[in-house]
Legacy VTK file of the C-alpha trace (Angstrom):
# vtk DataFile Version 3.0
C-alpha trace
ASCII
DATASET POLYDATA
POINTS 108 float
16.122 66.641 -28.088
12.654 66.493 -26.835
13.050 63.922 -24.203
15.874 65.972 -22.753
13.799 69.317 -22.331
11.412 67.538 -20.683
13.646 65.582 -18.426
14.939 69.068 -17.365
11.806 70.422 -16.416
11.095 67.431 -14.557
13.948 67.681 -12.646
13.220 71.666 -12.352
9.862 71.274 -11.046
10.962 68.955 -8.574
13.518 71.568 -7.532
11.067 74.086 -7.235
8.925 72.119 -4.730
11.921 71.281 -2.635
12.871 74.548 -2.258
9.676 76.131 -1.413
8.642 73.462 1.044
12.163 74.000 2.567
11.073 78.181 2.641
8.029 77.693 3.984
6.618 76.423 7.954
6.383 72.331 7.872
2.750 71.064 8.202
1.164 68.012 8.624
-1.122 68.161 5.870
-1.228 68.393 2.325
-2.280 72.081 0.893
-4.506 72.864 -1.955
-1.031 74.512 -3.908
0.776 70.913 -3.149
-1.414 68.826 -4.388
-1.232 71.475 -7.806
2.429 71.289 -8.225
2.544 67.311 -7.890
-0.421 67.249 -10.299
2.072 69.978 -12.595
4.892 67.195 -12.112
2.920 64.531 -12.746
1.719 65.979 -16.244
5.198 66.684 -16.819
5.938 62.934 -16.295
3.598 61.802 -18.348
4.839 63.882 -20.936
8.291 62.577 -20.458
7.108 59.271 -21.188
4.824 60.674 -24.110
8.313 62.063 -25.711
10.141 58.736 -24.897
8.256 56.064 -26.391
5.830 57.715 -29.162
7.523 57.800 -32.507
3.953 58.380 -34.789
3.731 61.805 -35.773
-0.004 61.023 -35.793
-0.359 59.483 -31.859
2.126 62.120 -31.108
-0.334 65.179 -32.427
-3.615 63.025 -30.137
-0.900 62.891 -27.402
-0.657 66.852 -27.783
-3.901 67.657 -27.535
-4.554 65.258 -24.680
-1.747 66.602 -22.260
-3.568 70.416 -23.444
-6.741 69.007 -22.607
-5.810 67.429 -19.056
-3.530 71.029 -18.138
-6.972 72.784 -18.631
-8.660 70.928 -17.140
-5.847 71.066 -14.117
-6.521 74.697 -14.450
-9.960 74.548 -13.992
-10.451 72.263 -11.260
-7.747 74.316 -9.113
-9.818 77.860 -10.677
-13.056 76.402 -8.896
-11.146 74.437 -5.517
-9.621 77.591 -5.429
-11.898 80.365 -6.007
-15.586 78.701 -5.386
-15.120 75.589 -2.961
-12.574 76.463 -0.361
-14.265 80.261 0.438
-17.766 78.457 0.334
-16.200 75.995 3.159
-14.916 78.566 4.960
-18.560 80.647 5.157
-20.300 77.374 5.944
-17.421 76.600 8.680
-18.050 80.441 9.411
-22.177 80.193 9.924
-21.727 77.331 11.655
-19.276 78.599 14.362
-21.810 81.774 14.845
-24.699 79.731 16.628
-25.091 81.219 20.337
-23.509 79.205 22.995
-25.323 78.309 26.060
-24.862 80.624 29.016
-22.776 78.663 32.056
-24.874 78.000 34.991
-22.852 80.281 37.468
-23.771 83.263 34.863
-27.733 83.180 35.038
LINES 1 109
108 0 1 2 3 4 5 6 7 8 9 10 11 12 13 14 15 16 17 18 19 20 21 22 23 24 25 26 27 28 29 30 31 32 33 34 35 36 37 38 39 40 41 42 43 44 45 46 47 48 49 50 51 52 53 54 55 56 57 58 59 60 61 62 63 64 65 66 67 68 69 70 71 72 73 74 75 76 77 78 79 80 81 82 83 84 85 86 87 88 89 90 91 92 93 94 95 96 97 98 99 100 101 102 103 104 105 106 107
């Protein structure tokens, strides 16, 4: 039962990426959204093995909580890389970019 739902949305998710990166222009680095849908797939593989191999009702309630605990925390880290680091970059990159450039020497 279990093990088959989350084979499926294994296989889903891994759908889902291939047909947005197939939507969307081909770059030659890895964006801030990749890296959060392979960390989404990886939870979901871990989760998959979780569901495979733990048969205590006990390890499986600790395995519960620590697959909530590392999706909030997924959540979190992407909130801040998302919301706080990448537009603090971007003004640094910004102020930096502003600083007067010499005049040429034909100009003067």
């Amino acid at each position: 039962g279990r093990l088959e739902y989350m084979g499926a949305i294994v296989l889903t998710s891994t759908a889902y990426k291939m047909s947005v990166a197939s939507s969307i222009p081909a770059i030659a680095y890895v964006t801030l959204l990749d890296r959060y849908v392979l960390a989404c797939i990886m939870i979901c593989i871990l989760l998959v093995f979780e569901a495979a191999f733990v048969r205590d009702p006990f390890a499986d309630s600790v395995a519960l909580f620590v697959s909530i605990a590392l999706f909030v925390a997924l959540q979190v880290a992407f909130c801040y890389t998302a919301y706080i680091a990448v537009p603090r970059r971007a003004e640094e990159r910004r102020r930096t970019e502003r600083t007067p450039r010499p005049k040429p020497a034909w100009r003067e």
